[in-house]
C-alpha positions in Angstrom: 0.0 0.0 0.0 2.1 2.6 1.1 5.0 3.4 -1.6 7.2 5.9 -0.4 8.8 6.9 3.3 6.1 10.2 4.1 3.1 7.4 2.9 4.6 4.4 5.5 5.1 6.9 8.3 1.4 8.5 8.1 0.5 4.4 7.7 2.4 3.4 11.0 0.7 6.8 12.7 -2.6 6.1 12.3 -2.2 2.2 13.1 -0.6 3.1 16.2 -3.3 6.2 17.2 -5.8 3.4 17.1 -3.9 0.1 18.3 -2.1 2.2 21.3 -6.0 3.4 22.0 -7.0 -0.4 22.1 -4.3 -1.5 24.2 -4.1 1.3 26.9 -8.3 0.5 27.9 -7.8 -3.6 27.2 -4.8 -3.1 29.6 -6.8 -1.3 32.0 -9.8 -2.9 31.8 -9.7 -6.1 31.3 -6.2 -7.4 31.8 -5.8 -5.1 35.2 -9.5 -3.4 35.9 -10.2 -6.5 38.7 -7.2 -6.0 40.2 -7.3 -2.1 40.5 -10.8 -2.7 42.1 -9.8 -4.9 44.9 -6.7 -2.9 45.6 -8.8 0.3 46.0 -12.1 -1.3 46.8 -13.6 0.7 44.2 -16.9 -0.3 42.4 -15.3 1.1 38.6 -11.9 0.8 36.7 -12.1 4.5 36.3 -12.8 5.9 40.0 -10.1 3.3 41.3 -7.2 4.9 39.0 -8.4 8.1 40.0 -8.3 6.5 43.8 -4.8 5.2 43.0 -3.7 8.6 41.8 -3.8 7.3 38.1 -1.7 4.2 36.9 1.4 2.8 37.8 4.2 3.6 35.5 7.6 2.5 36.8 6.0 3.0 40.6 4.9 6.4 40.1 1.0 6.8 39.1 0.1 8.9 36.1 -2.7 10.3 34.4 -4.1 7.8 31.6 -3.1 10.3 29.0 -0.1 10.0 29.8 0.2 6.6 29.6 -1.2 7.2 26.0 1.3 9.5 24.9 4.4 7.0 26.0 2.9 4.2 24.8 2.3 5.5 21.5 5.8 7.0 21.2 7.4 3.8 22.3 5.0 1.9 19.8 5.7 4.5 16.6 9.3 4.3 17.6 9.2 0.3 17.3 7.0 0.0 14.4 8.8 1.8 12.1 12.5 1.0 13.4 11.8 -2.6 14.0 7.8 -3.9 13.2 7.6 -2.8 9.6 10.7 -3.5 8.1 11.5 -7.2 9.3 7.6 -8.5 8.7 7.9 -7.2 5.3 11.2 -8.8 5.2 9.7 -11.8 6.6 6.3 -12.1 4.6 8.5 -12.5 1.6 10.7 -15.1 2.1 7.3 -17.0 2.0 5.6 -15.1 -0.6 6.8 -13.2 -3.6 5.0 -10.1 -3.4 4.8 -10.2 -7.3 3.4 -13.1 -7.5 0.7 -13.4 -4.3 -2.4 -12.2 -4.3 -2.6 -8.9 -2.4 -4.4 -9.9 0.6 -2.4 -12.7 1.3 1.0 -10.9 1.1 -1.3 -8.8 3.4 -2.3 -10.8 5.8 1.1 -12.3 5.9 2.5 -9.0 6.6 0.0 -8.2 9.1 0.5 -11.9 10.9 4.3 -11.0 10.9 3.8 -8.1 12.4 2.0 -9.0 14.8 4.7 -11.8 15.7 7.3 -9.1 15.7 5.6 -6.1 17.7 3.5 -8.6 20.1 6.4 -9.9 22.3 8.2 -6.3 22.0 5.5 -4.3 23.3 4.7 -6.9 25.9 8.1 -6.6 27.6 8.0 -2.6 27.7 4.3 -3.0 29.3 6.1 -5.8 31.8 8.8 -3.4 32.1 6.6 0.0 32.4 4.1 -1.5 34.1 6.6 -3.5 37.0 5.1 -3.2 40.8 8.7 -1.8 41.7 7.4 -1.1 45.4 7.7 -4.9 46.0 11.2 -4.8 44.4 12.8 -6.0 41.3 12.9 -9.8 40.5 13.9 -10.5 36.9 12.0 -14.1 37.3 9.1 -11.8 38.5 9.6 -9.4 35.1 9.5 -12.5 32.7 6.5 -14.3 34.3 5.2 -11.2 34.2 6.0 -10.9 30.4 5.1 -14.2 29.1 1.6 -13.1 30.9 1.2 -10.4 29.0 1.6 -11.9 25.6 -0.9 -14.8 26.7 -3.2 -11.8 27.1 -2.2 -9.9 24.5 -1.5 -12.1 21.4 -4.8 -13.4 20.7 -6.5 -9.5 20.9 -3.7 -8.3 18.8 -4.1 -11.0 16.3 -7.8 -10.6 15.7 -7.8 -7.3 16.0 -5.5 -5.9 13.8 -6.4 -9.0 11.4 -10.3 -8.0 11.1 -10.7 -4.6 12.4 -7.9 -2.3 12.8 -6.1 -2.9 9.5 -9.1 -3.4 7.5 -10.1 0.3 8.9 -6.3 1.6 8.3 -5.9 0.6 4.7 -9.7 2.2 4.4 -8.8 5.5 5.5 -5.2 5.7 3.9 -6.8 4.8 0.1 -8.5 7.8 0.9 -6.0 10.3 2.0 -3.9 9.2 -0.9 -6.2 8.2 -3.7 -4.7 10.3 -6.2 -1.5 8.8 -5.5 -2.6 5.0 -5.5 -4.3 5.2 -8.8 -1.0 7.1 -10.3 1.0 4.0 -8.5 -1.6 1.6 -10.3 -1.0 3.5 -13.7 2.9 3.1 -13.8 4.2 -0.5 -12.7 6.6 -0.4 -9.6 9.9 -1.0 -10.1 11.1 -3.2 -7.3 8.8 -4.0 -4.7 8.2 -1.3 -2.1 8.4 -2.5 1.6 4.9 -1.6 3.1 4.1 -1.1 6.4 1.4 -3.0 8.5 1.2 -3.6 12.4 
């Protein structure tokens, strides 16, 4: 889809402005909403961050926003120095993107990057996230990273498989239709690395 650096960087933005959205309430919510309830004996997620002061970020509560805004600079950061590049690197040394059907190359990008960003963004949660007034245990931090990924592989998968991609690709053919139909006019050269998270 996107075929030039300004085109993969608006890509990665607006996959992250909605993924990093996703995340931060499934975080709170579902993965950590009980706990945050009992802690504070609160009756909502909501009026037991605000009890807590807001969330826990390396022992130190802070505002939600907050955790958007480092999440989603942590997550661009990733995506395009890391996530894009290696499962578009990794999508085709199992399909020619030639030769595959778009939505498979795709999908296979997509699955890839999914692979790739899962486990990263996991550990920085684990790491972020830490209860550091308990004290550090490494064991502790990797338990408590394999735990995350249980929890958040499955709701990345489907998610950015069915809705957040499908919704991405949406609005960027429409930011840059002019551009995609000159693209489909002229054939590419060499294949263009896309970006998909």
């Amino acid at each position: 889809m996107p075929r030039n650096q300004f085109q993969r960087m608006v890509f990665a933005f607006i996959t992250v402005v909605i993924t990093v959205h996703a995340y931060v309430f499934y975080s709170l919510y579902v993965i950590h909403g009980d706990m945050f309830m009992q802690l504070t004996s609160e009756t909502g997620v909501l009026a037991a961050i605000g009890k807590m002061g807001g969330v826990p970020v390396f022992g130190k509560p802070i505002p939600i926003w907050a955790v958007v805004l480092i999440e989603f600079a942590l997550a661009y950061t990733l995506e395009n120095v890391l996530g894009a590049p290696l499962s578009f690197k990794l999508a085709c040394k199992n399909f020619n993107p030639r030769e595959t059907h778009p939505v498979l190359f795709e999908t296979s990008i997509i699955c890839a990057t999914v692979g790739i960003m899962c486990p990263a963004m996991s550990f920085i949660a684990a790491f972020l996230y830490y209860n550091y007034q308990a004290g550090f245990n490494m064991w502790t931090l990797l338990a408590e990273w394999l735990k995350l990924m249980c929890y958040n592989f499955p709701f990345a998968f489907f998610t950015q498989l069915f809705f957040i991609q499908p919704f991405v690709r949406t609005v960027f053919k429409r930011l840059f239709a002019k551009d995609i139909k000159a693209g489909e006019k002229q054939p590419e050269v060499e294949a263009k690395e896309p970006v998909a998270v």
